[in-house]
N, C-alpha and C positions, 0 to 999 in steps of 0.2 A: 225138954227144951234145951238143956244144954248139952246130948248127944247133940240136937239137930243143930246148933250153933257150932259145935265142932266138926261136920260132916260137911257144911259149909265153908269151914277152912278150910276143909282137905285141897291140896292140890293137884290140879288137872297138871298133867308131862304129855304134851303134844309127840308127833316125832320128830327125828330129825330132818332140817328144810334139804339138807345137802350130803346125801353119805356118802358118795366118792372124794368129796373135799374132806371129809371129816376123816374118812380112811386112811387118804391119802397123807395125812398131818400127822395120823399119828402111827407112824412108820418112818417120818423124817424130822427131827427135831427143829433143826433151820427155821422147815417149811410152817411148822405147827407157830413156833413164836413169832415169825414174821407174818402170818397170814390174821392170826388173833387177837395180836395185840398190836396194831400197825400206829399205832401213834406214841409206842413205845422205842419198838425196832423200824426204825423209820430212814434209817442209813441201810446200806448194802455190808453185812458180816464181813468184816476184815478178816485175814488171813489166821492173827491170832484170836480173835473172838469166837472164829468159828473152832478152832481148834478147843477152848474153853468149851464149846459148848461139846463138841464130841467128846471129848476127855470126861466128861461130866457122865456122860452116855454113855461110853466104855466102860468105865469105874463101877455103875448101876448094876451092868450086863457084866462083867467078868469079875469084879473084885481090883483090891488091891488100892496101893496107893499113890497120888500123880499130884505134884505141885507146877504151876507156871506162873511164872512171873509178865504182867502184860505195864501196858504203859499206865501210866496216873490217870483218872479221867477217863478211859476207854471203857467204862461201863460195867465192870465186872458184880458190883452187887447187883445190877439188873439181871446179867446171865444167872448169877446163882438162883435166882426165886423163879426166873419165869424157867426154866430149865426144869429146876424142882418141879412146876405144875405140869410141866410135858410128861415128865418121868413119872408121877400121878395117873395122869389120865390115860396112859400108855401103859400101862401094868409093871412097870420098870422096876418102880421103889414104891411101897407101900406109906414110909414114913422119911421121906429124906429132913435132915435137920439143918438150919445153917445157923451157923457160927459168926459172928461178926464181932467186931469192935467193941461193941457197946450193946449194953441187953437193951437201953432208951432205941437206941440207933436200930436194933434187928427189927426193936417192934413196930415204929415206925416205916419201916422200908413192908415188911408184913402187911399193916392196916391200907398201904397204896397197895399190892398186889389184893388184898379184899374186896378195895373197890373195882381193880380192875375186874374180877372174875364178875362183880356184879354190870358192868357198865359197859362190857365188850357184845356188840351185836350179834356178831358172827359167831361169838361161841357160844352163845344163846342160842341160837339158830340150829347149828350144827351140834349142840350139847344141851339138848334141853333138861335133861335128867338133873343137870349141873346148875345151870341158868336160873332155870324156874324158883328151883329151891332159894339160892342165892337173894335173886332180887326180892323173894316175897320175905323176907330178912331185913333189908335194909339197913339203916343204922340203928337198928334196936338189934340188939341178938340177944335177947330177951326173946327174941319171935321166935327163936330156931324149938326153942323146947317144947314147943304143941305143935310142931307141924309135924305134918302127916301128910302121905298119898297114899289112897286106900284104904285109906284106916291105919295103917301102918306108922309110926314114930318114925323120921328120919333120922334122929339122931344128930341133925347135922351142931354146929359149935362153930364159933368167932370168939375167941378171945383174944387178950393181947398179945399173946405170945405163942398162938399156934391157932390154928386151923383144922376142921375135921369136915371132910367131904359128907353130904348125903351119902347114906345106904339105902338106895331103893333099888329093887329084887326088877327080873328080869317079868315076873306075873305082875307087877307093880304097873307095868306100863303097858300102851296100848295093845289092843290086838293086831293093830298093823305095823309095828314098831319090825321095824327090817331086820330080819335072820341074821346078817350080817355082821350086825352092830350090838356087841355086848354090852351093856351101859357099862359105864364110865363110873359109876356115884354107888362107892364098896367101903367109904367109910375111912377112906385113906385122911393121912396126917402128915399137918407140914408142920415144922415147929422152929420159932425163931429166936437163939438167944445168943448173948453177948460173953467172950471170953473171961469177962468182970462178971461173969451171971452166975446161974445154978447150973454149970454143966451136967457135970458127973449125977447119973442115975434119971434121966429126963427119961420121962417114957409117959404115954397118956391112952388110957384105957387097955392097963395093960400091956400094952405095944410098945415096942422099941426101935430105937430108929435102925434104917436100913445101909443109910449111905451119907456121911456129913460133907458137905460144901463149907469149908471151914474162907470165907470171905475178907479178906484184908485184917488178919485182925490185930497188925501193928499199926500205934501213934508214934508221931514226933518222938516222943520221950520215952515210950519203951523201947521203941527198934534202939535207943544208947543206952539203955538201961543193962547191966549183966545181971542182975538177980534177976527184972523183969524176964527177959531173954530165958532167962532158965528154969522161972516158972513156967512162960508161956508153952515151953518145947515139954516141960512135964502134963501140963494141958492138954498137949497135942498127944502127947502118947501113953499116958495113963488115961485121963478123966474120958477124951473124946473118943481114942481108941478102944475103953471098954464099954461104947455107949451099947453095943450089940446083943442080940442072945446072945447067951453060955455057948453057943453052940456053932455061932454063924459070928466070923469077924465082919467088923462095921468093914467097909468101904470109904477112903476119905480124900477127897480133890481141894487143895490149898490151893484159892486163885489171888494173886497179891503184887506188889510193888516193891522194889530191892530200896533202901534207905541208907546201907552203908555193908562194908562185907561181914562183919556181926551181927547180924541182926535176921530174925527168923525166914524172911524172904527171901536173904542170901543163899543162906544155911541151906534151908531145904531146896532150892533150884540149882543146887552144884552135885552133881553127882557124884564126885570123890564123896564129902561130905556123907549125903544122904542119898546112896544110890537106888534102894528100893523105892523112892519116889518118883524115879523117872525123871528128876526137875528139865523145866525149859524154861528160858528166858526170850523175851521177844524186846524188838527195841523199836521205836519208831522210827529213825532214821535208820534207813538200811544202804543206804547208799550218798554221800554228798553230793554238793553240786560238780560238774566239773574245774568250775570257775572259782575256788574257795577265795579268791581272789576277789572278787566281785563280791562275793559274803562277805567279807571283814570290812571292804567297805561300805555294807548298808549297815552293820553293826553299829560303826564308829560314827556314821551318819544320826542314827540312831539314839545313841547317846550325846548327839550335840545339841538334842532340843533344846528348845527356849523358852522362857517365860510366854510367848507370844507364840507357841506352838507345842504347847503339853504333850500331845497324843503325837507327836513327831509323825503329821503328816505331812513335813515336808520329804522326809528319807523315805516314806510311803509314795507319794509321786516318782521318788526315785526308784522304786520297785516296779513300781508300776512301767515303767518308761522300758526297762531293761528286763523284764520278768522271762522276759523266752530265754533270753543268754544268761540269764543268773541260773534260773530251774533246770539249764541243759542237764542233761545225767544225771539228776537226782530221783532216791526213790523211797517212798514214805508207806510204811504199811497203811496208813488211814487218809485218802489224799480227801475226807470229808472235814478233819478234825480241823476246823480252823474258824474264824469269828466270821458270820457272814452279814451280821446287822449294820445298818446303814448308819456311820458318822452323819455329822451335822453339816459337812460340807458335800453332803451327795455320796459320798464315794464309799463302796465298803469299808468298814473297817480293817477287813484284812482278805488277798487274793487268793488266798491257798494255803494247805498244811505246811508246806515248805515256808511260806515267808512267818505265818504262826509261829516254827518248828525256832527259826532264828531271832521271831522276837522275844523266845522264851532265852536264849541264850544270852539275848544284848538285853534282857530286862533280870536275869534272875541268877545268869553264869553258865559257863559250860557245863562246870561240876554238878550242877543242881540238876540240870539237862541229861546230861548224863545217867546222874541218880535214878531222879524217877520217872522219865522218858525212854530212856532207852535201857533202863535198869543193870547200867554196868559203871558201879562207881568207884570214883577212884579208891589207888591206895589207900 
């Protein structure tokens, strides 16, 4: 009775609905994160996003080490994890690791990339090997330990701090399961922990990671900190750099935000400093208006609001009114980044990255703007 109760839970893996989309994804990183998870990437890859995401790619595929500095807010622990599952299901990296902030913070950003694997159609559709297993899971992973296709154990795991793909075998799945398409679901591991965590010596069923995505992992207070600062850099190049076999160095991509010229983002994106990183910096403004003229004064407009006018949209009207001659000649790597919910008096909140880009500077300072927008701060 209870073989026949477990032969009942085995798992049927249909095939895939779409193998030239599914091919085609994963051969191009962009295409796989924007086609999969479309309610995540849901903007057009900016210039430096996408460079993050190749850099992440390259680093997989050749080795070595690569930090860039992108703007505050432009998304960088999304690209780490969903990048990570591209490099997964693409045979890239068996076990990529990231690194972040906080070990609360990795696991959390982990348990939303969980759901997504389970909640995504199309890679259901296109990955069933991956899919099936996932959803019959849910939120018990408690489920994962008697499933089976074929009588076979998957193996698969959800825990808080890492992930292990289904291993079902190529005779696992159907007979008409297309030549083409090697399954995907080999038992691979992602694993998520915080610079405040157990780095040194992570490794899960024996396995050791292959390539770390070491993700923002300065605060406030440690990018001023000098002991912090010099623990984190021994982090960086003891704990993380010996996370690898004896035999194979890790691979490690720093994607981050500069905080002041001390501090680890600086550090590693200057290549006098640290030139085996390769650092790049990217700013958001890449070019002013030509009118700066016209900018200072919606600034100073700006900062005249009033009791009777909190959200100063009255200096918003006046953007509005002059928006082609203030934005002449300007150019913003992200012209998405900007608030587009509707005020209470009808009218967007805000028109564009550019007038965003200047209400960060009339609401927070240039220096700040500077800082972690265009990650070139002062003296």
């Amino acid at each position: 009775m209870q073989r026949k109760r477990a032969k009942e839970r085995d798992l049927v893996i249909p095939v895939p609905q779409n193998v030239a989309r599914r091919l085609a994804c994963l051969n191009d990183c962009p295409r796989f994160v924007t086609t999969y998870f479309p309610d995540v990437f849901f903007e057009e890859l900016t210039v430096d996003r996408l460079d993050m995401v190749n850099t992440i790619v390259d680093a997989a595929i050749h080795g070595g080490d690569q930090a860039i500095a992108g703007p505050r807010g432009e998304g960088k622990s999304t690209i780490a994890l969903y990048v990570a599952l591209y490099l997964m299901c693409s045979g890239l990296s068996r076990f990529p690791i990231i690194v972040g902030k906080s070990q609360s913070k990795s696991q959390v950003e982990l348990k939303t990339v969980k759901e997504k694997l389970q909640q995504s159609e199309m890679l259901h559709a296109d990955f069933p090997e991956l899919g099936v297993p996932f959803r019959a899971v849910g939120g018990w992973s408690s489920r994962g330990r008697m499933q089976t296709v074929s009588g076979q154990l998957t193996n698969i795991e959800l825990a808080a701090d890492h992930i292990i793909f289904p291993t079902i075998a190529r005779w696992q799945l159907p007979d008409n399961w297309p030549r083409e398409c090697e399954p995907v679901s080999n038992g691979q591991i992602i694993s998520a922990v915080g610079v405040d965590g157990p780095v040194r010596g992570t490794k899960h069923r024996d396995a050791r990671p292959t390539i770390a995505i070491i993700d923002d992992i300065e605060s406030r207070e440690s990018a001023k900190s000098d002991p912090q600062i010099e623990t984190n850099e021994k982090i960086l190049e003891e704990d993380i750099a010996g996370l690898g076999q004896s035999s194979q160095r890790i691979s490690r991509v720093m994607l981050c935000t500069t905080q002041n010229r001390k501090c680890i983002a600086y550090r590693y994106t200057d290549p006098k400093i640290k030139p085996s990183w390769r650092g790049r910096r990217y700013r958001k403004m890449i070019r002013p208006p030509d009118r700066m003229d016209l900018v200072e004064e919606y600034i100073s407009k700006r900062h005249e609001r009033t009791p009777t006018d909190p959200d100063a949209r009255e200096a918003f009207r006046w953007w509005r009114d002059h928006k082609d001659e203030i934005e002449r000649g300007c150019i913003v790597s992200n012209i998405s980044s900007y608030n587009k919910r509707m005020h209470e008096d009808g009218e967007p909140i805000e028109l564009s990255a550019i007038q965003s880009y200047y209400n960060r500077v009339a609401d927070f300072g240039a220096k700040a703007v500077a800082t972690e927008i265009d990650n070139d701060p002062p003296e």
